[in-house]
C-alpha positions as CSV (number, residue, x, y, z in Angstrom):
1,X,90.0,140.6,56.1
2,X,93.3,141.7,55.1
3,X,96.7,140.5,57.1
4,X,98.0,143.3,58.2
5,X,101.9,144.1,58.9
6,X,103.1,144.0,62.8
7,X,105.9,146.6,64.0
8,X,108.8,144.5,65.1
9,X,112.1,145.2,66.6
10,X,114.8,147.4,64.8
11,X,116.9,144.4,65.0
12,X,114.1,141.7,63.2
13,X,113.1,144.4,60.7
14,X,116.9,145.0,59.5
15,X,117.2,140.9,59.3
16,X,114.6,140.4,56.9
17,X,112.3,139.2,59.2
18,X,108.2,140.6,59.0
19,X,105.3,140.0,61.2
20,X,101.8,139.5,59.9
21,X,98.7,139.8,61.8
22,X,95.9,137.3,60.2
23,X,92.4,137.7,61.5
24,X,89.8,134.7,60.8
25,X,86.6,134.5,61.7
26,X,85.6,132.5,65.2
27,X,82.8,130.3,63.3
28,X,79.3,129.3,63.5
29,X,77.4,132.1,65.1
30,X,74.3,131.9,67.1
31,X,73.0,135.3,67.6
32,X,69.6,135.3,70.0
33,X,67.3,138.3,68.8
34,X,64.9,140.6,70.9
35,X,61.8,141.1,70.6
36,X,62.3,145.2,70.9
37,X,64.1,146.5,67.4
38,X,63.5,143.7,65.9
39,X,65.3,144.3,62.8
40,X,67.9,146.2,64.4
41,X,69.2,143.8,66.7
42,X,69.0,140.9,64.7
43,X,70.4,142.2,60.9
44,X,73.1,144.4,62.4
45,X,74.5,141.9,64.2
46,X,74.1,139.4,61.2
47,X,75.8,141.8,59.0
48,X,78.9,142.2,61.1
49,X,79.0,138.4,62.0
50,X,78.7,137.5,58.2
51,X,81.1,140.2,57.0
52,X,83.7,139.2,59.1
53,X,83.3,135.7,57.5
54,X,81.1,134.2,60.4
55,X,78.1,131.9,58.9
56,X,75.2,132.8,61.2
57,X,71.6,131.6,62.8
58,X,68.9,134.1,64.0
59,X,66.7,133.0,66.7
60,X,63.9,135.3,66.3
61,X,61.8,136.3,68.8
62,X,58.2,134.3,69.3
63,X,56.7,137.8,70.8
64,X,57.0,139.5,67.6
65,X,55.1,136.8,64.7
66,X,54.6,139.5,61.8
67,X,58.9,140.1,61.8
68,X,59.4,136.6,62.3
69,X,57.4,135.6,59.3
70,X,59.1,138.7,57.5
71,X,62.0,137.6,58.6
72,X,61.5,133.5,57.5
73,X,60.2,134.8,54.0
74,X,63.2,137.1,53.4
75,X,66.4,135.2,54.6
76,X,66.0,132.2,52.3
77,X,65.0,134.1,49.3
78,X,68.9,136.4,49.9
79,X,71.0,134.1,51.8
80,X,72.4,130.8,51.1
81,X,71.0,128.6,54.3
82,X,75.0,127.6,54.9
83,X,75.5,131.3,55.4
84,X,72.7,132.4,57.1
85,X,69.2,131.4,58.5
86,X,66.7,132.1,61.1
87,X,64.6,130.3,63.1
88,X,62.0,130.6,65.7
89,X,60.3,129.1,68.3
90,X,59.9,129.2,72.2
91,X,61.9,128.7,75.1
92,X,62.7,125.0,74.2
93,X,63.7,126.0,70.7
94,X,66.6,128.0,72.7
95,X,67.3,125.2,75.3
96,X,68.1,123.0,72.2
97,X,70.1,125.5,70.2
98,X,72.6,126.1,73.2
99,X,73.4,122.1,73.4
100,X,74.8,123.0,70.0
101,X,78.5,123.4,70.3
102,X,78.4,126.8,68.4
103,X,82.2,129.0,68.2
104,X,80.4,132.3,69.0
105,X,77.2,133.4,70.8
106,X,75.1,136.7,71.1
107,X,72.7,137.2,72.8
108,X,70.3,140.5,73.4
109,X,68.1,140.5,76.1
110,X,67.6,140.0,80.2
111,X,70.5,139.0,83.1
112,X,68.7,136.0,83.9
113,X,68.8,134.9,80.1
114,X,72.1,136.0,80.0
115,X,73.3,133.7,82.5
116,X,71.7,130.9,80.9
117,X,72.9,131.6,77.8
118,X,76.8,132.2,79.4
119,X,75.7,128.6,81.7
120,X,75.4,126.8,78.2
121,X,78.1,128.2,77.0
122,X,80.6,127.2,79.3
123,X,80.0,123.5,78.5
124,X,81.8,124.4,75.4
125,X,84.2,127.0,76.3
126,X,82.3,129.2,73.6
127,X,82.9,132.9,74.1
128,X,79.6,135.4,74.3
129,X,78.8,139.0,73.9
130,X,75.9,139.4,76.2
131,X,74.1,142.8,75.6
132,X,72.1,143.2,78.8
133,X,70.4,146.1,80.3
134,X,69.6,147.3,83.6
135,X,68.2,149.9,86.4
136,X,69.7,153.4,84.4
137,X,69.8,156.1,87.0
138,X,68.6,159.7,85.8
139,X,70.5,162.0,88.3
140,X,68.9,165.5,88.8
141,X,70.8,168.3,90.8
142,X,69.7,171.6,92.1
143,X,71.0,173.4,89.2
144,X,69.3,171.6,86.6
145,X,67.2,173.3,83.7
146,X,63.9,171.5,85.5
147,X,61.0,171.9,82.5
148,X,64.3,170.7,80.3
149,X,65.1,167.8,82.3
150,X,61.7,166.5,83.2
151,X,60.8,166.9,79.8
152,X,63.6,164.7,78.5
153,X,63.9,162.1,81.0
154,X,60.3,161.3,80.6
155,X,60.5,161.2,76.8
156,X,63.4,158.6,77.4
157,X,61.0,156.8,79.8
158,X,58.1,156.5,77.9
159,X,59.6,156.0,74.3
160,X,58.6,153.0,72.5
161,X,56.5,152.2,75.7
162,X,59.9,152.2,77.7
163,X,61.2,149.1,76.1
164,X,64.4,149.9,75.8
165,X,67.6,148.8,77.5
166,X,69.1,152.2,77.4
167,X,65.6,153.7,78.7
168,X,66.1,155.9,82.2
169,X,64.9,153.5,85.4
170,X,64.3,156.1,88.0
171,X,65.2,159.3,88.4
172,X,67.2,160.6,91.7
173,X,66.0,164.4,92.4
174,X,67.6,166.3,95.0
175,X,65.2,166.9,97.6
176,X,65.3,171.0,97.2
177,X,64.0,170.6,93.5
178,X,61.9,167.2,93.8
179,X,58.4,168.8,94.1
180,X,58.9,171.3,90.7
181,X,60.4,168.5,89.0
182,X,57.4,166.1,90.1
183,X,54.9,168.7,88.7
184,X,57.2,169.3,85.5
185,X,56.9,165.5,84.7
186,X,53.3,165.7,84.9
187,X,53.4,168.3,82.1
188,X,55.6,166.5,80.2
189,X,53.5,163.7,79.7
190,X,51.0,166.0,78.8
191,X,53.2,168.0,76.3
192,X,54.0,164.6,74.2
193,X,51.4,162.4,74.6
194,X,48.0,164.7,74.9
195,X,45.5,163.7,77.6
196,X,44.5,160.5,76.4
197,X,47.7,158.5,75.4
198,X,46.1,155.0,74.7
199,X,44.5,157.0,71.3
200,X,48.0,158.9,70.3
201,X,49.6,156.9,68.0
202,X,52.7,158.0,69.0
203,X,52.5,156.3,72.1
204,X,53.9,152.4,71.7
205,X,52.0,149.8,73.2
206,X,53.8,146.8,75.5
207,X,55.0,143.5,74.1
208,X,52.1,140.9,75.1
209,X,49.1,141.6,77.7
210,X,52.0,139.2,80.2
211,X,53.8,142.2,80.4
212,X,50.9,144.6,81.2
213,X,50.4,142.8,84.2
214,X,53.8,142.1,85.4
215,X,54.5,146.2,85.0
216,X,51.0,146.8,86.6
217,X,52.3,145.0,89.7
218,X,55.0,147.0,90.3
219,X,52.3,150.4,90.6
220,X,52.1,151.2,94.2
221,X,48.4,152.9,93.5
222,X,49.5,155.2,96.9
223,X,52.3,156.7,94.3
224,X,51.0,157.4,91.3
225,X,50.9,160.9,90.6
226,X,50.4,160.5,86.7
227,X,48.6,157.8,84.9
228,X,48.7,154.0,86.5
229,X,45.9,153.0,84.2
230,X,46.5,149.6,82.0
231,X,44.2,147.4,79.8
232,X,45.8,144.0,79.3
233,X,44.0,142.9,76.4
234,X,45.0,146.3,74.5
235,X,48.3,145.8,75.5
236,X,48.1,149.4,77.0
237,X,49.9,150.9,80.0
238,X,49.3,154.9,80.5
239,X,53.2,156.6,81.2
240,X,53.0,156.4,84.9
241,X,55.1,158.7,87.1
242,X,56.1,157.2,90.8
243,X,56.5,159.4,93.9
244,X,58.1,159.2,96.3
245,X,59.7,156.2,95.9
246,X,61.4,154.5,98.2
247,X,65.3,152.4,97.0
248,X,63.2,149.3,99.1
249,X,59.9,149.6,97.1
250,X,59.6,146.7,94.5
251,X,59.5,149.1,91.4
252,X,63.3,149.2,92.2
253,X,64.1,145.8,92.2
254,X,65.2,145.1,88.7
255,X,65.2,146.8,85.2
256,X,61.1,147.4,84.6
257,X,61.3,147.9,80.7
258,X,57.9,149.3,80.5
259,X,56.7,153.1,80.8
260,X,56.7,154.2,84.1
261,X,59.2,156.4,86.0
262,X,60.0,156.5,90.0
263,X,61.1,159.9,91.4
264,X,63.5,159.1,94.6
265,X,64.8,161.8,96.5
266,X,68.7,162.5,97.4
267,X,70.4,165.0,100.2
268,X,73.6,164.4,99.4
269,X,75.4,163.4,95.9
270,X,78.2,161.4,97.5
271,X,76.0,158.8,99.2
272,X,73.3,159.2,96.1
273,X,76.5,157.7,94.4
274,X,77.6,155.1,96.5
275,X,74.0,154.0,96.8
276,X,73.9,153.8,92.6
277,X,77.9,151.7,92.8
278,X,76.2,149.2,95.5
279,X,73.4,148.3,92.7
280,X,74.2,146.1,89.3
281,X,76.5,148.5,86.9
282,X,73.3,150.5,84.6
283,X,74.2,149.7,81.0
284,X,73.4,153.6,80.8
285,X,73.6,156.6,83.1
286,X,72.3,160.2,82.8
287,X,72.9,163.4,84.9
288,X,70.8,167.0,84.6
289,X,73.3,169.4,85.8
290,X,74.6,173.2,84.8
291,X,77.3,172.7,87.9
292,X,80.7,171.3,86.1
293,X,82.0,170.0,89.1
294,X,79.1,167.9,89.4
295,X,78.8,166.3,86.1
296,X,82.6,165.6,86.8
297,X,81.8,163.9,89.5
298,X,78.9,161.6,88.5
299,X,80.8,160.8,85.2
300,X,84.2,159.4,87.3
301,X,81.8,157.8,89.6
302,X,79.2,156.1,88.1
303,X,79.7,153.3,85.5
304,X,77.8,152.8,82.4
305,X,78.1,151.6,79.2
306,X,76.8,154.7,77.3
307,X,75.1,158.0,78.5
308,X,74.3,161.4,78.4
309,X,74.5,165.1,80.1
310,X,71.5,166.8,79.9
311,X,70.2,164.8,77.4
312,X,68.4,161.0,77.5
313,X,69.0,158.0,74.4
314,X,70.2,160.2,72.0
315,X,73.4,158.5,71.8
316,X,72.0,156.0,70.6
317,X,71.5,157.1,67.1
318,X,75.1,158.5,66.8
319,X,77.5,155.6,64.8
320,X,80.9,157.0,66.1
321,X,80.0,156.5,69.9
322,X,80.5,153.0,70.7
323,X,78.2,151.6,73.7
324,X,80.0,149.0,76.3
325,X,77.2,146.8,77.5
326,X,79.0,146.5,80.9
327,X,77.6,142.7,81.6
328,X,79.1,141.5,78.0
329,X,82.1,139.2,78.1
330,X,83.8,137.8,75.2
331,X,85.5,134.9,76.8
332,X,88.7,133.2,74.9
333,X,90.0,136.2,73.6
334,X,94.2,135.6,74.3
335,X,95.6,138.4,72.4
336,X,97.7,141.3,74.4
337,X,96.6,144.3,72.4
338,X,95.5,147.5,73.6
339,X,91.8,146.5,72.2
340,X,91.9,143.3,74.2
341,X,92.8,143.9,77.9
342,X,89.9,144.6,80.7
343,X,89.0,147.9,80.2
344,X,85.3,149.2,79.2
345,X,84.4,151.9,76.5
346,X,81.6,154.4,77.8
347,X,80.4,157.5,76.0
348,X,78.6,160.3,77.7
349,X,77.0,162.7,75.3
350,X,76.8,165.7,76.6
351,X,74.2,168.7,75.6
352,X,76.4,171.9,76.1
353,X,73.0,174.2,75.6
354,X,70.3,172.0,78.0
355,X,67.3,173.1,75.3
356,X,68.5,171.7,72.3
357,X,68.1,169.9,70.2
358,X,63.8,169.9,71.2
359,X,63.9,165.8,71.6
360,X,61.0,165.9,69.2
361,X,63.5,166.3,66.3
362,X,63.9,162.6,67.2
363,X,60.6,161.2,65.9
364,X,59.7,160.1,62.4
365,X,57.1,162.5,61.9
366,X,59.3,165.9,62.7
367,X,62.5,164.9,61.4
368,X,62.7,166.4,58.3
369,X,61.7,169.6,59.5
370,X,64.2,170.0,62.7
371,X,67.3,171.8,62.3
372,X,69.8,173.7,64.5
């Protein structure tokens, strides 16, 4: 990258004196893949490591084989190994990578691997960007366009079988609207996946028949009021819909990454929201809302790394909003520049008109044809 000129003082500029900012890159980068966008979140980060003069190493994901050999096959025929190459392997593969004294390390995936990950890298002072997820709240007032809402929130649920970091948790329903918006949700499911989701191919299937099980025991069978049915060896969970649940029922214990949706109830937005501060900071938050005052309020209450109003994931595929993943830290970083001191990036997007765009403009198959 090019040095670039620093302002100085009137009195050091008119002596002849200049100061010149030189960025170099931090080093050897390890960057730890997912197994959900594969591609994605392994060659995006790759790209922006390498351009910026970092050599890098992918550790692919074991859960997805047919990218990793993709992946194996493609590298070495493009890249020179010294710049970059992947590997994979399991758990122990990992455990040995981190005992290598690497100068930068990211990492996409769980809190508990993050703080592995952030564990090893302390032993070298290496500095991290942990992109973690967690328990997204989906806040739903009184005022809120309900057959809109519902059918958006579970679309962000249930896409790509709800393995997605920025994918809505739960959804917190104020008690004077919960039953509508229950019975909404069940159409919704309907409306975008038919009556028999296991034979829509637009309906993903989960990671490994593991993960069919552990998302089958979080189904209290007492509150399913849509789908709970799962084959493990198909690696097929039906969207399952939760209510009422309970802020003590396991469901809500940590980020579920699979396709179901728990409907809790709320009386009163002010404790709703100091209920939703008490928990792990979301790496995403939505509210369903046409009252201002309250999308003020959950917007300079709530923190998240990126967001929406009316609207679930979308932000996702828009390149000028940046996401904060709210558990990264990028340790080592001494600089006093506006860009560098404590302070997080969020961006809400926000759906002025609550029925549009149709979320189905958002799949493969429609996009060509959608259009304002």
């Amino acid at each position: 990258m090019k040095p670039v000129e620093a302002p100085l003082p009137k009195f050091l500029a008119a002596s002849g004196h200049e100061g010149i900012v030189y960025r170099e890159p931090y080093g050897v980068t390890l960057i730890i893949c997912p197994f959900n966008g594969p591609l994605l979140l392994s060659l995006r980060p790759a790209a922006a490591a390498l351009s910026a003069g970092n050599p890098c190493i992918l550790k692919l994901s074991q859960a997805i084989a047919a990218t990793d050999e993709l992946l194996l096959g493609l590298i070495p025929k493009y890249f020179e190994p010294e710049a970059l190459t992947a590997v994979s392997g399991n758990r122990e593969t990992v455990t040995q990578l981190l005992q290598l004294p690497f100068d930068f390390i990211f990492l996409t995936g769980s809190v508990n691997v993050g703080k592995v990950v952030m564990k090893a890298a302390a032993e070298h002072l290496t500095p991290v960007l942990l992109e973690l997820g967690g328990q997204n709240p989906a806040i739903v007032d009184e005022t809120a366009n309900l057959p809109d809402a519902a059918k958006k929130i579970v679309w962000g649920a249930m896409a790509w079988g709800g393995q997605w970091c920025t994918s809505p948790g739960y959804a917190a329903v104020h008690e004077s609207v919960a039953e509508p918006f229950v019975a909404q949700c069940k159409k919704a499911v309907v409306d975008l996946y038919g009556k028999d989701p296991k034979n829509n191919s637009d309906y993903s299937r989960i990671v490994s028949p593991s993960d069919v099980k552990r998302l089958a025991s979080l189904i209290d069978p007492s509150k399913v009021v849509s789908g709970g049915k799962f084959d493990e060896s198909a690696r097929y969970l039906e969207p399952t819909i939760l209510y009422p649940v309970l802020w003590s029922d396991k469901v809500m214990e940590d980020e579920i990454f699979g396709p179901i949706l728990p409907i809790l109830t709320y009386s009163d937005l002010a404790n709703l929201l100091l209920k939703i501060k008490s928990l792990p900071k979301p790496l995403a938050g939505y509210v369903f809302s046409r009252n201002q005052q309250t999308i003020n309020r959950v917007l300079s209450s709530v923190s998240f790394g990126g967001g929406a109003v009316n609207q679930t994931n979308i932000f996702l595929f828009i390149e000028t909003m940046p996401t904060e993943e709210w558990e990264a830290q990028a340790s080592g970083i001494t600089t006093a520049s506006m860009d560098s001191i404590p302070s997080r990036m969020r961006s809400p997007f926000s759906s002025r008109h609550p029925t549009w765009p149709s979320i189905t403009c958002f799949r493969p198959t429609t996009w060509r044809r959608c259009k304002r």
